[in-house]
Wavefront OBJ file of the C-alpha trace (Angstrom):
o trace
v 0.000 0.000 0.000
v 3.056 2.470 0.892
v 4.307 1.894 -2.805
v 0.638 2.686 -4.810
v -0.022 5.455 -2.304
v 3.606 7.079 -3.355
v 2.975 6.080 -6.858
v -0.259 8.095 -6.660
v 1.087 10.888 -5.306
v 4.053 11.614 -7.282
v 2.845 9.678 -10.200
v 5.695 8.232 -11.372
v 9.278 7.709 -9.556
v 12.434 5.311 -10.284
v 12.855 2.394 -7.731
v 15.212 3.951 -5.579
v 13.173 6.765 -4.949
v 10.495 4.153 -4.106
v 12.678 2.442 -1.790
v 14.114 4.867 -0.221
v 10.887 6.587 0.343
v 9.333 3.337 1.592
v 12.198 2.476 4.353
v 13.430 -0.645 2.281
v 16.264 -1.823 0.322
v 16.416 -1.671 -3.524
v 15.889 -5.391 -3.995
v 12.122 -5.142 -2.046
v 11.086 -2.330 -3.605
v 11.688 -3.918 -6.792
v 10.653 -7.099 -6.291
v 7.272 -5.147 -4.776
v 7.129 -3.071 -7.964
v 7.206 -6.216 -10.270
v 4.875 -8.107 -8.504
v 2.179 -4.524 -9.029
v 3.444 -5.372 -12.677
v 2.470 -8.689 -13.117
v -0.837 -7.983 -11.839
v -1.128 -5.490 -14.400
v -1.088 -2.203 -11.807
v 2.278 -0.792 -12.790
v 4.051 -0.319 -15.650
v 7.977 1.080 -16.108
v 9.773 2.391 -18.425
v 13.467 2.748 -18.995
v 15.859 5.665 -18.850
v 19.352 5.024 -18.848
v 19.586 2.648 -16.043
v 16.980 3.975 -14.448
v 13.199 1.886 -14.132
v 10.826 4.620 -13.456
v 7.234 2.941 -12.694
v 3.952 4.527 -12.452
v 0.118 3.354 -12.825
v -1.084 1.437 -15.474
v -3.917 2.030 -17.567
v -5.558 -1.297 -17.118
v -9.018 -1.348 -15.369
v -7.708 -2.783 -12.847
v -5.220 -0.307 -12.121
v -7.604 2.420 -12.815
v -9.792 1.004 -9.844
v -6.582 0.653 -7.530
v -6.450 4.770 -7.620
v -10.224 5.429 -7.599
v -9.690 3.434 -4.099
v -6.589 5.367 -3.318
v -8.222 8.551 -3.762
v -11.472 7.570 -1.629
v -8.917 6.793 0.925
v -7.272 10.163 0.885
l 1 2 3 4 5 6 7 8 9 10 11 12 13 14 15 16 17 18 19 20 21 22 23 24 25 26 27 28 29 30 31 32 33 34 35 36 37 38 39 40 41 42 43 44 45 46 47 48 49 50 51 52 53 54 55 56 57 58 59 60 61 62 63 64 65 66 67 68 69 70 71 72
């Protein structure tokens, strides 16, 4: 929840900035961020070296914000 919440704030953000913000080490984060992936939540994209993720726009990621911004 600490990762979609971020990734709905700031919209988009590479997985250090995740993890860092989060309290965790790179490898969680990104093993987090792949798992919102697979489940078709997340997407990335590549820049450099850099794996910047950010919502989807699947239903089911579309329905994962709706929920997020209720809960703000």
């Amino acid at each position: 929840m600490k990762i979609l919440k971020l990734l709905f704030r700031y919209g988009q953000l590479n997985t250090s900035d995740v993890a860092s913000r989060v309290g965790v080490n790179y490898e969680s984060a990104l093993r987090n961020l792949r798992l919102l992936e697979i489940e078709g939540i997340v997407k990335h994209r590549l820049s450099g070296r850099s794996r910047f993720f950010r919502f989807d726009n699947s239903l089911k990621a579309k329905a994962t914000m709706k929920l997020l911004e209720a809960w703000e």
